[in-house]
C-alpha positions as CSV (number, residue, x, y, z in Angstrom):
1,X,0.7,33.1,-5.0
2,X,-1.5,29.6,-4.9
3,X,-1.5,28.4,-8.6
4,X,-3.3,25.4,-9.9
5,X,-0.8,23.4,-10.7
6,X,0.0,23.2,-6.4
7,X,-3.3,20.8,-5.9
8,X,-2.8,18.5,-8.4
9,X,-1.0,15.9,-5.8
10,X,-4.6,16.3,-4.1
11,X,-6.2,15.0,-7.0
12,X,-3.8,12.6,-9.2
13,X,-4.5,9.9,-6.6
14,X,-7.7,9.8,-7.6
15,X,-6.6,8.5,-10.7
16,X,-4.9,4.8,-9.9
17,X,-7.6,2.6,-8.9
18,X,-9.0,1.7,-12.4
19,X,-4.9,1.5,-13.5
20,X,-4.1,-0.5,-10.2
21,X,-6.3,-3.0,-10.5
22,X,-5.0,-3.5,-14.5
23,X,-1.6,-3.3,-12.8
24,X,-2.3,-6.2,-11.0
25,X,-4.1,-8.3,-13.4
26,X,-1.9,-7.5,-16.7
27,X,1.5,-7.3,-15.1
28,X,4.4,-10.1,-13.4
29,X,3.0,-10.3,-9.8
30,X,6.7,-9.5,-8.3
31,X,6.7,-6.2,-10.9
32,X,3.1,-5.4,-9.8
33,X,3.5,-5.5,-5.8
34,X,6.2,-3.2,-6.3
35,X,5.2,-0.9,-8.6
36,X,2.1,-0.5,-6.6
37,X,3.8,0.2,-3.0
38,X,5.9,2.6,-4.8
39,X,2.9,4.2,-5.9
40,X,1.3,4.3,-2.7
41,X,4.3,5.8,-1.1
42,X,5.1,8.2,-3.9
43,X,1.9,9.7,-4.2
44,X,0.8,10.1,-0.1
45,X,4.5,11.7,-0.1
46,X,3.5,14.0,-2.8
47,X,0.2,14.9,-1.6
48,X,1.5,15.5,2.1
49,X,3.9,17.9,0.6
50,X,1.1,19.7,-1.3
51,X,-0.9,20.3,2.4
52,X,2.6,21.8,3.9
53,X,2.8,23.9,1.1
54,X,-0.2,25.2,0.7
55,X,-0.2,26.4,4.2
56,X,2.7,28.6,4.3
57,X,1.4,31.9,1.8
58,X,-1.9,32.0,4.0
59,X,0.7,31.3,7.3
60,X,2.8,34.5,6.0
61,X,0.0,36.6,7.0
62,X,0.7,36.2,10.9
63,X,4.0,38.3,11.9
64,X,5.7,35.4,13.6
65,X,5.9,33.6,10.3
66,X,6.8,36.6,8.4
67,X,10.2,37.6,10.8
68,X,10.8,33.8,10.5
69,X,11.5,34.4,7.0
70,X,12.2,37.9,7.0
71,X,9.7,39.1,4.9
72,X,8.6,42.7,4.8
73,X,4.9,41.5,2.6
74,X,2.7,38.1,3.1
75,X,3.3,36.0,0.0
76,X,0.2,36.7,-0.7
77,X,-1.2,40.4,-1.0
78,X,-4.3,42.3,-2.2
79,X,-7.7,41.4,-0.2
80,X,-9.1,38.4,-2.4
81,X,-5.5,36.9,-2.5
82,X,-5.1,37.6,0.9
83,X,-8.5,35.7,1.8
84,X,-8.3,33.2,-0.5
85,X,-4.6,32.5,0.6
86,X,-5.6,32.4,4.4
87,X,-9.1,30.2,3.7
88,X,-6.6,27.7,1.5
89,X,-4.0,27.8,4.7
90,X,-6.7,27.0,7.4
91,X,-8.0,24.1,5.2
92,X,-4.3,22.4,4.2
93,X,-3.6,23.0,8.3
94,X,-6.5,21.1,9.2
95,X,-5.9,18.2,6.7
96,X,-2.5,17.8,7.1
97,X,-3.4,17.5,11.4
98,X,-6.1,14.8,10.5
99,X,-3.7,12.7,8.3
100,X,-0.7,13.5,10.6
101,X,-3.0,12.0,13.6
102,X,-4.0,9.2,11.6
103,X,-0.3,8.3,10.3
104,X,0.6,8.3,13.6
105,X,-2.5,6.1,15.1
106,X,-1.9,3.7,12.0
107,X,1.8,3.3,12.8
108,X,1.4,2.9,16.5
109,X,-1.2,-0.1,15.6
110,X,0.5,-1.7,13.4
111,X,4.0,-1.7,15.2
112,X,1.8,-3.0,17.9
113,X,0.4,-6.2,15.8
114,X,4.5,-6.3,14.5
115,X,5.4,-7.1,18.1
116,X,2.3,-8.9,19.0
117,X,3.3,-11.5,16.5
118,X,6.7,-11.0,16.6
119,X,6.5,-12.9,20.4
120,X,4.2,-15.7,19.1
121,X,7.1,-16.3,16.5
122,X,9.3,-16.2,19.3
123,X,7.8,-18.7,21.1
124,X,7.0,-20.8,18.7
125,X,9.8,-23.7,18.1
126,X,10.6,-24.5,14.3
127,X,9.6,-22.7,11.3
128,X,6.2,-25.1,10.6
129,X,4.1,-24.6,14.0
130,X,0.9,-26.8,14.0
131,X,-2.4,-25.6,16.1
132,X,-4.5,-27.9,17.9
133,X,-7.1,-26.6,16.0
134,X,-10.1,-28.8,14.6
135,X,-11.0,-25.5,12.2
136,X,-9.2,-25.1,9.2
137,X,-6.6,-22.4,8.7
138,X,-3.0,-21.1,7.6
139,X,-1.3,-18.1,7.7
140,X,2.4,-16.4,7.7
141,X,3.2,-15.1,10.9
142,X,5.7,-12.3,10.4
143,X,8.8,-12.1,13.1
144,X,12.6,-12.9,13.5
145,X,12.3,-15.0,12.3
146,X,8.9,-15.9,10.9
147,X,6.7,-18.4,11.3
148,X,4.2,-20.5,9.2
149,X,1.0,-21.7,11.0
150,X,-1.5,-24.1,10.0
151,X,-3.8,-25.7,12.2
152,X,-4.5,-29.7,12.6
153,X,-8.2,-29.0,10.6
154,X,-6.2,-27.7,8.0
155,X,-3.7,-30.6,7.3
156,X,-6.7,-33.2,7.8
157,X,-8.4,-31.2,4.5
158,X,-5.1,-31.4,2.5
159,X,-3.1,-34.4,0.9
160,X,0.2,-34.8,1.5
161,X,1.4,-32.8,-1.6
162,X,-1.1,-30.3,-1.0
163,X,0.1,-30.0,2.5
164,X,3.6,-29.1,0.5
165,X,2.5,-26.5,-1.7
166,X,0.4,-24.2,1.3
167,X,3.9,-24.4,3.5
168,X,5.3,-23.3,0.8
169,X,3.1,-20.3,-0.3
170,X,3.1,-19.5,3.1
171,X,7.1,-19.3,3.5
172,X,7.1,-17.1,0.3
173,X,5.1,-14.7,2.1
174,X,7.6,-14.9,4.9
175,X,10.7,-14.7,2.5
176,X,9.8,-11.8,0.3
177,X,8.3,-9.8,3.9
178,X,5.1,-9.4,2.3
179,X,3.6,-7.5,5.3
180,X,5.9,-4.8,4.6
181,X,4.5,-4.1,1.5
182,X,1.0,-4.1,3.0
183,X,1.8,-1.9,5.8
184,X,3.4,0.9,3.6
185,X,0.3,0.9,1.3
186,X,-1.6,0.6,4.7
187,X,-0.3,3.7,5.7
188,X,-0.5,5.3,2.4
189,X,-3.5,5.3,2.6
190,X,-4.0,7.0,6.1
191,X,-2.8,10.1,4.1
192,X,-5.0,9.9,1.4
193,X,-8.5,8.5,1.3
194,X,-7.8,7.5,-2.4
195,X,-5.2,5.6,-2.1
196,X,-7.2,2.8,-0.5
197,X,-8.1,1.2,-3.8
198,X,-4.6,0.2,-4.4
199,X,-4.9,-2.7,-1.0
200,X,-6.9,-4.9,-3.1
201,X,-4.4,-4.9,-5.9
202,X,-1.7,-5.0,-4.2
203,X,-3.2,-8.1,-2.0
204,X,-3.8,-10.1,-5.2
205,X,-0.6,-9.1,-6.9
206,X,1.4,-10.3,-3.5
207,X,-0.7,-13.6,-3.2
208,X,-0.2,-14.1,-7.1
209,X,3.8,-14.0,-6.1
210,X,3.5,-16.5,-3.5
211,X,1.6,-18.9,-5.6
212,X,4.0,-18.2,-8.6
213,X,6.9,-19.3,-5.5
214,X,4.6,-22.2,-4.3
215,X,4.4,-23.6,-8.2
216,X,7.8,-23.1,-8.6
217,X,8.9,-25.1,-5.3
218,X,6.2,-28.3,-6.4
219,X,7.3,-28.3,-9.6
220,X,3.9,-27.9,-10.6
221,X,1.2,-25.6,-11.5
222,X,-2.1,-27.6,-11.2
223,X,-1.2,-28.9,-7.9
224,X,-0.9,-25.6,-6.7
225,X,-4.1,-24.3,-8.4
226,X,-5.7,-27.5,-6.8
227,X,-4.4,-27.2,-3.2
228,X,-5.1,-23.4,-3.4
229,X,-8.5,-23.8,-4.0
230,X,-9.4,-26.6,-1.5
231,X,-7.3,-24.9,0.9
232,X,-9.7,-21.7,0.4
233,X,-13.0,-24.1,0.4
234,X,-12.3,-25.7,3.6
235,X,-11.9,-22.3,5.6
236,X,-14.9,-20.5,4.1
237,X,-16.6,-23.8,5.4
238,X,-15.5,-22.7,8.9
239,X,-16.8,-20.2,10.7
240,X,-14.6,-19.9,12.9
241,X,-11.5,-20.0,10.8
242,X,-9.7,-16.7,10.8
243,X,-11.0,-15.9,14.1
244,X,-7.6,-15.7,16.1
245,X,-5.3,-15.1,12.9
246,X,-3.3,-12.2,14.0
247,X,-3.5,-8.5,11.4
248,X,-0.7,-8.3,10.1
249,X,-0.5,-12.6,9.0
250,X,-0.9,-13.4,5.1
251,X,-3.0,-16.7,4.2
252,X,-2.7,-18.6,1.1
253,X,-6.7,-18.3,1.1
254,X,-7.0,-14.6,0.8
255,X,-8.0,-12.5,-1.7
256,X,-9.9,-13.3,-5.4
257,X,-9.2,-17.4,-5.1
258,X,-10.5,-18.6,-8.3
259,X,-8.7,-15.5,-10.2
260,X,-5.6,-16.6,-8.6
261,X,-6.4,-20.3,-9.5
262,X,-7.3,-19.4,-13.3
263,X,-4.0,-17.9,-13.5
264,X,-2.0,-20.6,-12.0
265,X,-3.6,-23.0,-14.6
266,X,-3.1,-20.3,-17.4
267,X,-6.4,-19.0,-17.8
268,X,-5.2,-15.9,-16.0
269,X,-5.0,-12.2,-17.8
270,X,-1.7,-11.9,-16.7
271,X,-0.2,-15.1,-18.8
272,X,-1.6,-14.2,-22.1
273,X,1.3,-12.5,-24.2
274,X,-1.0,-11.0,-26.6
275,X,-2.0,-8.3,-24.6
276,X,0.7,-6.0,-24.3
277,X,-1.1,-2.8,-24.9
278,X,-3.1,-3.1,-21.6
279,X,-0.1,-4.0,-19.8
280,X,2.2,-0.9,-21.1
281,X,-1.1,1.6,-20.7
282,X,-1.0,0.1,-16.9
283,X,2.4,0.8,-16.2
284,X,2.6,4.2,-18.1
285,X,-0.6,5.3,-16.2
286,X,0.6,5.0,-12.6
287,X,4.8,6.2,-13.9
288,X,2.7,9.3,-15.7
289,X,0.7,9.6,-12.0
290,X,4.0,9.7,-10.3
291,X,5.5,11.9,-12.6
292,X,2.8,14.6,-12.3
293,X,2.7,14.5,-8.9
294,X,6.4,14.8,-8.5
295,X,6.7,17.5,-10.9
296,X,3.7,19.0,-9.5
297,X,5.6,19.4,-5.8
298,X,8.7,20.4,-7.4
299,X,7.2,23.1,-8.8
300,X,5.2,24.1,-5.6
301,X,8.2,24.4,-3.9
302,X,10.6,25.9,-6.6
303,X,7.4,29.1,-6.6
304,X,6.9,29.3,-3.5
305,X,10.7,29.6,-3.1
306,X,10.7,32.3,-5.6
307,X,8.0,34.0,-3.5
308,X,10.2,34.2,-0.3
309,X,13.0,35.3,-2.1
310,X,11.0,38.2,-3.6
311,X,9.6,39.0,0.0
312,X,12.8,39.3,1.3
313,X,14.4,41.7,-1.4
314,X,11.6,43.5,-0.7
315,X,12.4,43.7,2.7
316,X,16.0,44.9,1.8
């Protein structure tokens, strides 16, 4: 009853992290951060669906589940089908558990940090809220609404028009909800270990967009580039910047800097027009992932369906 075709959700995911990270670097940042969560989400959904399913011949065994369905035979029969069937069942059972426990520990903490910052937002008065803080830092603080923090080290390190472009960064983060699209790949990734790889990406593609937003607000692209990087200097020069930055805040000084720099100044893979190729093989890779995952499920479910209703005319 178990064909082959029912694993490959188990196994596609294994496929996007060389395309991800292309994704990210050959691709708009605002088309990359989305195709990427949608990735994420497609492809745990798929795989999730794979577990369920393959429990359910090797769960037709037990008479419980079989009057459930009213079957008269197990989906699958004969004794190396009925082992093999039963084996696969105690295996999907026990995965899907572990993931289901780990979805659930992963929400809990982050709806936890949500709230957690969601009351320093709220008690926070204005959108811009300076620290007394001699260590520099900045970060988005997601909330209704959100917040953008810097600390008094960090606007010492800055020039005035500097100071202008990391607010700026920083309220793109806010404005798009950026930490939603970390938290569903987040959580993606709690159902399958593969899909892991596709945080980095995704990090660089969202702190591309916010750059794209902060040159865009300036009016220009190497005062960006310029206040990006000494924004990211004058942390990693602090130990102790960081330290209290809540988990679920974005920072203008995350991720790959001097990629993220190189672009804004047009050195970046993603502003040359002559590579098209790598861009479209990108995109078609993780669409032809989705697609054979998809498709995969379907037909899971459309056999397995055709299964029960044999059982059951059986039974009649």
């Amino acid at each position: 009853m178990i064909h082959t075709a029912w694993l490959l959700p188990l196994f596609v995911p294994f496929l996007v992290a060389p395309a991800g990270g292309r994704l990210a670097s050959n691709l708009p940042p605002r088309q990359a951060m989305w195709l990427l969560t949608a990735t994420a989400a497609g492809l745990a959904a798929a795989s999730t669906c794979a577990l369920a399913l393959l429990i359910v011949p090797g769960a037709t065994h037990l008479h419980a589940v079989a009057a459930l369905g009213h079957l008269l035979t197990p989906l699958s029969s004969g004794s190396p089908d009925t082992v093999i069937a039963i084996a696969v069942a105690v295996a999907a059972g026990a995965l899907l558990a572990w993931c289901a426990a780990r979805l659930v520990c992963g929400a809990r903490r982050r709806w936890t940090q949500l709230r957690h910052a969601g009351k320093l937002a709220a008690e926070a008065d204005g959108e811009l809220v300076v620290l007394p803080d001699e260590h520099p830092d900045a970060y988005a603080l997601p909330g209704s609404p959100g917040r953008v923090v810097v600390t008094t080290g960090m606007l010492r390190a800055l020039s005035a028009p500097e100071r202008e472009v990391l607010i700026a960064h920083e309220r793109a983060h806010l404005r798009e909800r950026h930490h939603l699209f970390t938290a569903v790949v987040d959580l993606a990734g709690l159902c399958h270990p593969a899909l892991r790889t596709l945080r980095e990406p995704l990090a660089y593609a969202l702190e591309r967009s916010a750059d794209e937003a902060a040159a865009n607000a300036v009016g220009s692209r190497r005062l960006t580039a310029r206040a990006i990087g000494r924004a990211a200097l004058a942390t990693r020069a602090s130990s102790a910047a960081g330290r209290t930055r809540p988990g679920v805040a974005l920072s203008a000084t995350a991720g790959p800097v001097p990629r993220r720099v190189a672009a804004l100044l047009g050195h970046g893979t993603e502003t040359r027009t002559t590579r098209p190729l790598a861009r479209r093989a990108a995109v078609l890779a993780l669409v032809a992932c989705l697609a054979f995952s998809a498709g995969a499920s379907l037909q899971a479910a459309d056999d397995l369906h055709d299964g029960i209703e044999v059982a059951q005319g059986e039974a009649r």
